[in-house]
Backbone as CSV, one residue per row, in Angstrom:
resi,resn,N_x,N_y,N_z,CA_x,CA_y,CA_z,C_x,C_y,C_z
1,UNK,0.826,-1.200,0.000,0.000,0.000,0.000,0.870,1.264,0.000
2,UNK,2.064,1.024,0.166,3.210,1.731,0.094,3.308,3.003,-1.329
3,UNK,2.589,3.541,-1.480,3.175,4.389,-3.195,4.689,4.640,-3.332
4,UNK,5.940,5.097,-2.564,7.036,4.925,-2.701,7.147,3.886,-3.193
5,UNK,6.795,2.798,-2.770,7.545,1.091,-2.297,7.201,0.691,-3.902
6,UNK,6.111,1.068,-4.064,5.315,0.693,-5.368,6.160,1.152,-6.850
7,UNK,6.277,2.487,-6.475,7.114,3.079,-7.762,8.638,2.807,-7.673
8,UNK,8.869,2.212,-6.672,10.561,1.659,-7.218,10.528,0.534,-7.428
9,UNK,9.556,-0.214,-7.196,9.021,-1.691,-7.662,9.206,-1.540,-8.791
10,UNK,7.974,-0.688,-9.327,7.653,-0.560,-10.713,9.006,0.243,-11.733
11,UNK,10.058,0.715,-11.234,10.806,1.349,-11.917,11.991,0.483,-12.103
12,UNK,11.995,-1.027,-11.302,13.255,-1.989,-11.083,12.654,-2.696,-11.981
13,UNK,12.334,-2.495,-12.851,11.216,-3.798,-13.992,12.045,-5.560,-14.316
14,UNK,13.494,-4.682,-14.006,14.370,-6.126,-14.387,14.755,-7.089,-13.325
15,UNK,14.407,-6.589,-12.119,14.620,-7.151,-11.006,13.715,-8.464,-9.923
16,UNK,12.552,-7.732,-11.046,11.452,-8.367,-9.814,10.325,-9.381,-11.347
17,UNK,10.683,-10.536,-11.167,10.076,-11.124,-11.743,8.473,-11.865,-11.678
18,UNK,7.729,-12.074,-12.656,6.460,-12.360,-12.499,6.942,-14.316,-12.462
19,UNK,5.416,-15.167,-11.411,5.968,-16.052,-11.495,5.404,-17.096,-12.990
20,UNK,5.788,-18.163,-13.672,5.159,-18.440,-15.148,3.943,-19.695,-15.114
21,UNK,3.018,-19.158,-15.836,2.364,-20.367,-15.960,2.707,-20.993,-16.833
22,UNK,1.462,-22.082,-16.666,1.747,-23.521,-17.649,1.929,-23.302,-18.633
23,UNK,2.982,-23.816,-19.701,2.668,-24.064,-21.165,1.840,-23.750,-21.820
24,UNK,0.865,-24.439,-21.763,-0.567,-24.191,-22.285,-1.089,-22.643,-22.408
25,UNK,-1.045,-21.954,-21.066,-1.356,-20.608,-20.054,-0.314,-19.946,-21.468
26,UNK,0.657,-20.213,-21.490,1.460,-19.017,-22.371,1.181,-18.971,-24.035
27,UNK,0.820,-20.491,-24.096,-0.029,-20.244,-25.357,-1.254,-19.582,-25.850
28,UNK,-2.048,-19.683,-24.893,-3.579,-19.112,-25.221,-3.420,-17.412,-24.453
29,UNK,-2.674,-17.357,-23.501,-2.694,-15.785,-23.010,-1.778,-15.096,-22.909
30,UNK,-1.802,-14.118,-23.420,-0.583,-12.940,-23.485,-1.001,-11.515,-23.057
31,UNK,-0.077,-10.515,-22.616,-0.310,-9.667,-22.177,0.124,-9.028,-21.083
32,UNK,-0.318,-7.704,-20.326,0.540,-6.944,-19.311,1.012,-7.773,-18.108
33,UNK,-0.071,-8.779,-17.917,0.129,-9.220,-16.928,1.467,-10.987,-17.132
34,UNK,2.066,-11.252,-18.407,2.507,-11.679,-18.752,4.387,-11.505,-18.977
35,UNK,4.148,-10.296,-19.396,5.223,-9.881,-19.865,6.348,-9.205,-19.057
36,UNK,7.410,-9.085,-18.944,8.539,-8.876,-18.622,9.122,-7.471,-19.272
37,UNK,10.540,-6.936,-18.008,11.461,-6.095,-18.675,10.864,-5.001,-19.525
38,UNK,11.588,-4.858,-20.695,11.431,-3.752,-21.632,10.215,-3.709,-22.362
39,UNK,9.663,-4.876,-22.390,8.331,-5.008,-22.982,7.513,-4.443,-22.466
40,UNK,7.038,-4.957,-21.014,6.546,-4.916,-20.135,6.067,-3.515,-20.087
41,UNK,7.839,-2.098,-20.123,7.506,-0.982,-19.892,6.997,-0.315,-21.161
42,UNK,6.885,-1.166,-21.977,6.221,-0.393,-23.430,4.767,-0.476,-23.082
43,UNK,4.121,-1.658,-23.242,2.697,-1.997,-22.607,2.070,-1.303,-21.488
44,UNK,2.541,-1.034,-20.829,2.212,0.006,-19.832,1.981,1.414,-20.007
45,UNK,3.345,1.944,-20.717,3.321,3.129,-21.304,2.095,3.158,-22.040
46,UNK,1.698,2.223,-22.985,0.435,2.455,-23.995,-0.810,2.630,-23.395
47,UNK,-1.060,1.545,-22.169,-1.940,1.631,-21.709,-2.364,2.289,-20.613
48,UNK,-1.501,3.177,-20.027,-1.584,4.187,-18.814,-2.592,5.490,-19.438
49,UNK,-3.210,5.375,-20.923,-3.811,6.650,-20.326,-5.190,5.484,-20.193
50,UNK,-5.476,4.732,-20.466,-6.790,4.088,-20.252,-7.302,4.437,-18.588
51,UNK,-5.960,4.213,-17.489,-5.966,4.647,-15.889,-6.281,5.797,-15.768
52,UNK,-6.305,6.938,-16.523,-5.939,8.113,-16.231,-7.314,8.678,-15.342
53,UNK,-7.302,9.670,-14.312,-8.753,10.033,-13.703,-9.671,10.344,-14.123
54,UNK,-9.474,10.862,-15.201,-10.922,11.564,-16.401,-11.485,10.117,-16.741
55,UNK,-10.656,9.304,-17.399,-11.478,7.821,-17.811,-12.184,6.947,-17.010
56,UNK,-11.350,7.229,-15.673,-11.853,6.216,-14.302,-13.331,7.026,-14.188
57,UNK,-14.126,7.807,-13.995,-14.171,8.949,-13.746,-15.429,8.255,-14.418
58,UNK,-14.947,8.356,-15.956,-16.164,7.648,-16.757,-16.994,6.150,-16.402
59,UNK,-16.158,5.582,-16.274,-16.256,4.301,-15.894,-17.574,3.905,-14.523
60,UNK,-16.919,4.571,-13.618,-17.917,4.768,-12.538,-19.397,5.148,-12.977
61,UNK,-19.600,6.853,-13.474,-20.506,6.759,-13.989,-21.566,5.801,-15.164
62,UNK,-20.490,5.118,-15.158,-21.264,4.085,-16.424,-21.862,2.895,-15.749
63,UNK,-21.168,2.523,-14.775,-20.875,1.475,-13.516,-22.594,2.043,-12.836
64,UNK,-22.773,2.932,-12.638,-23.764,3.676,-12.146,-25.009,3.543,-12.694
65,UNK,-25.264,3.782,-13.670,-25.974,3.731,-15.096,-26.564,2.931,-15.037
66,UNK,-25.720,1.753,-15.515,-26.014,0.653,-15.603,-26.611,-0.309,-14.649
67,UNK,-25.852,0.128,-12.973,-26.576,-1.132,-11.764,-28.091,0.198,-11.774
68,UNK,-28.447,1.168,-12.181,-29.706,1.670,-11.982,-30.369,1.128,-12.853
69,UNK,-30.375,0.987,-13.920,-31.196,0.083,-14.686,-31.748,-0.734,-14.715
70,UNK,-30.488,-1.875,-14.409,-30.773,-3.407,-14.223,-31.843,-3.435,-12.649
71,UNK,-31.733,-2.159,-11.699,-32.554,-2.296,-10.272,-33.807,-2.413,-10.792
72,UNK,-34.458,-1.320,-11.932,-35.568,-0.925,-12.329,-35.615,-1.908,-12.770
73,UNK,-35.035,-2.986,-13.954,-35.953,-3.883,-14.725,-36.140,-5.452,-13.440
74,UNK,-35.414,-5.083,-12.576,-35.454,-6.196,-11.555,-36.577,-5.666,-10.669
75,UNK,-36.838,-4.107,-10.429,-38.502,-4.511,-9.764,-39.445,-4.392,-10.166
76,UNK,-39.381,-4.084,-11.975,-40.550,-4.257,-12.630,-41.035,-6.030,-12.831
77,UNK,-39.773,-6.914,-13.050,-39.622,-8.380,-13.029,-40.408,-8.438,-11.797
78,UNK,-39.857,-8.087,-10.512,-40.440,-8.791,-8.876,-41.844,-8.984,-9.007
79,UNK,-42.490,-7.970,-9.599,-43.680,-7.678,-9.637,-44.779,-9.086,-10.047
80,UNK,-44.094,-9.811,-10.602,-44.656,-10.611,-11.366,-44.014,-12.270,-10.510
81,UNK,-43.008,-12.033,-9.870,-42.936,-13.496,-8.475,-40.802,-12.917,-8.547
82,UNK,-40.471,-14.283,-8.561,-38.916,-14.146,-8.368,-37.682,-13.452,-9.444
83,UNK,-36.954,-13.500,-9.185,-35.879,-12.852,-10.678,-34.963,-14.087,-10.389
84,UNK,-34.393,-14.201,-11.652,-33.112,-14.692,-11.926,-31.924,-13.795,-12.549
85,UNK,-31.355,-13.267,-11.407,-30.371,-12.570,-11.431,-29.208,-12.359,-12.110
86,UNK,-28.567,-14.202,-12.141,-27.445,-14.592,-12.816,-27.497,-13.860,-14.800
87,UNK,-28.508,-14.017,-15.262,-28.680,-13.268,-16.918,-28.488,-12.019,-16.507
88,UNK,-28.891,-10.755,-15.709,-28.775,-9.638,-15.827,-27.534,-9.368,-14.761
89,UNK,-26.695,-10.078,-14.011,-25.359,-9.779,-14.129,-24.476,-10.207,-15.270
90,UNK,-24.448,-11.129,-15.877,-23.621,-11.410,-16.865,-23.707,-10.213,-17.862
91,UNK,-25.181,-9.345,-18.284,-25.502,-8.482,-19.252,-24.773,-7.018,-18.480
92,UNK,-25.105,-6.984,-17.165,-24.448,-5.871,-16.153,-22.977,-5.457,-16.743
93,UNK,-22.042,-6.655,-16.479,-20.598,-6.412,-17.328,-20.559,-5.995,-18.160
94,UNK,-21.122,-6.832,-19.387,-21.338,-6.380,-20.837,-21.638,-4.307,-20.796
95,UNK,-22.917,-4.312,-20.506,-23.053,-3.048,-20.463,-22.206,-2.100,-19.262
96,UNK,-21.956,-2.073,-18.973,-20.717,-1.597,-17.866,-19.672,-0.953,-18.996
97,UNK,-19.087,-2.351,-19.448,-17.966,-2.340,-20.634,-18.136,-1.127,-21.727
98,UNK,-19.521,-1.949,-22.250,-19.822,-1.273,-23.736,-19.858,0.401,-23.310
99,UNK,-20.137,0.518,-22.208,-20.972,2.190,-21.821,-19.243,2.571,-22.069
100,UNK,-18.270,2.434,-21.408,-16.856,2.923,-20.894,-16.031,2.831,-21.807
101,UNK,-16.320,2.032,-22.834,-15.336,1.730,-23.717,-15.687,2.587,-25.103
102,UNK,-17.201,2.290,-25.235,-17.758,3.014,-26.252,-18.931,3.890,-26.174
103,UNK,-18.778,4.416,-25.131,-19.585,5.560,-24.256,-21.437,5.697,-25.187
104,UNK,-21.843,4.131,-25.081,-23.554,4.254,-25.625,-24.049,2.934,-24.390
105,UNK,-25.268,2.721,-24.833,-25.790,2.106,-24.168,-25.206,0.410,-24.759
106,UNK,-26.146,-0.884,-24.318,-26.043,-2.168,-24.378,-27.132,-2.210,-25.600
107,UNK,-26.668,-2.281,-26.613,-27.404,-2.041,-27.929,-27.542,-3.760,-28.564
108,UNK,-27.689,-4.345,-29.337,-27.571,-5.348,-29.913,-26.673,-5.902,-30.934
109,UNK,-26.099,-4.836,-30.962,-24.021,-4.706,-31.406,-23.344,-5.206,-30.050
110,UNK,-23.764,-4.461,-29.656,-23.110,-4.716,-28.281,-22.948,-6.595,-27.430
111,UNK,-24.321,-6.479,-27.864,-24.655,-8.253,-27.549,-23.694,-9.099,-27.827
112,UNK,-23.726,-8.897,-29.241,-23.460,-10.017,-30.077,-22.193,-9.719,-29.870
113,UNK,-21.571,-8.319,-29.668,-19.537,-8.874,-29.207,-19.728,-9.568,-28.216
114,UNK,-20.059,-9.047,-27.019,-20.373,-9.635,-25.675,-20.378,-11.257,-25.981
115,UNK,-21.203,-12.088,-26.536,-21.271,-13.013,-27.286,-20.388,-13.863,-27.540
116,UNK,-19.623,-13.075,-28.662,-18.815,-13.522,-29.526,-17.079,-13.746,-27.912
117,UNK,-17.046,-12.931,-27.466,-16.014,-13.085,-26.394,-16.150,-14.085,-25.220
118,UNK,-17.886,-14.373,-24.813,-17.990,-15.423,-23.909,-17.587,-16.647,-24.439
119,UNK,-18.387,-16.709,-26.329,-17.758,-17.967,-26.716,-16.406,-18.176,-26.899
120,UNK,-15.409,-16.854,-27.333,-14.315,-17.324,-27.219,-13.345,-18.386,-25.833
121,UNK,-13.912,-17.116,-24.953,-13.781,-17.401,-23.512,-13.627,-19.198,-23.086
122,UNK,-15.235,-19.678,-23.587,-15.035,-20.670,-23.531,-14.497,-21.842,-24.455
123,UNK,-14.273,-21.456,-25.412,-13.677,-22.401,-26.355,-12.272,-22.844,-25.627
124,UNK,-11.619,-21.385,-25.448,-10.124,-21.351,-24.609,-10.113,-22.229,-23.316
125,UNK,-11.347,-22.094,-22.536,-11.490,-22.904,-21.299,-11.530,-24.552,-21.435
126,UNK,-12.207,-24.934,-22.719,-12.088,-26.131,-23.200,-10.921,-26.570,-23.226
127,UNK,-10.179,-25.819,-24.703,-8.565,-26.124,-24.327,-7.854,-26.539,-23.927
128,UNK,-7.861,-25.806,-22.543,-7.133,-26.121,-21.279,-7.206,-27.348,-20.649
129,UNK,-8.548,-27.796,-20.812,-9.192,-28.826,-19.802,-8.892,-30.485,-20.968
130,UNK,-9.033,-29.991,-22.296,-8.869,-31.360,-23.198,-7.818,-31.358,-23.861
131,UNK,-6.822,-30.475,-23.937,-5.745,-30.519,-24.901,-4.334,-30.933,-23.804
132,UNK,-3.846,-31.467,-24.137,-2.600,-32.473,-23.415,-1.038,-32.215,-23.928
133,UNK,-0.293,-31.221,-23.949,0.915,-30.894,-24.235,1.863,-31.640,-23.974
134,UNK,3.031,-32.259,-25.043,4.173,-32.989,-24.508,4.965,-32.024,-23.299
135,UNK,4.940,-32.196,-21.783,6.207,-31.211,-21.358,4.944,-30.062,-20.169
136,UNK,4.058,-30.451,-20.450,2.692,-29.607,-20.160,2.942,-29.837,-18.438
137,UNK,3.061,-30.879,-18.095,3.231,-30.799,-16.750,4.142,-31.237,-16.443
């Protein structure tokens, strides 16, 4: 919780290593949380203004937005006996995302990426679970 402690962490990039996953793990995922050294400080650099307070800023409000919505269509639902919650959190993210990223509502563009990334999601999860690497463990 240290911010000193943090930024000489973060400024020793060659010192302090991440620990590696499986085989498999380095095949299907890449990224900040992956990468090392000089790379590492490029990826960061790119993606530090996404952190920046004006964007966070957005985010929240969208974060906002969105759990007001989903309250309203959950006590117009009550009205009628129980809800099933689990569909309108999974859609919650989605629109969360879509609002922050592409500052509109959960449109039916929107869906169908949403969609298209769960199935990826799980195709990759398959993967993992049925594909058998020489060296894998």
């Amino acid at each position: 919780m240290d911010s000193d402690m943090l930024k000489e962490i973060f400024s020793r990039i060659n010192e302090f290593e991440k620990p590696h996953p499986k085989a498999i793990a380095d095949l299907l995922l890449s990224g900040l949380v992956d990468v090392e050294g000089e790379k590492w400080a490029k990826h960061r650099k790119i993606s530090n203004p996404a952190f920046h307070y004006e964007k966070l800023k957005y985010v929240v409000t969208a974060t906002c937005s969105s759990c007001e919505e989903m309250i309203r269509r959950w006590e117009k639902q009550s009205l009628a006996g129980e809800v099933d919650v689990w569909p309108h959190l999974q859609q919650l993210t989605g629109d969360v995302f879509y609002r922050a990223v592409f500052g509109g509502s959960y449109d039916d563009r929107a869906k169908s990426i949403i969609l298209l990334q769960q199935e990826q999601i799980g195709l990759a999860s398959k993967i993992v679970h049925f594909v058998s690497m020489p060296g894998w463990r």
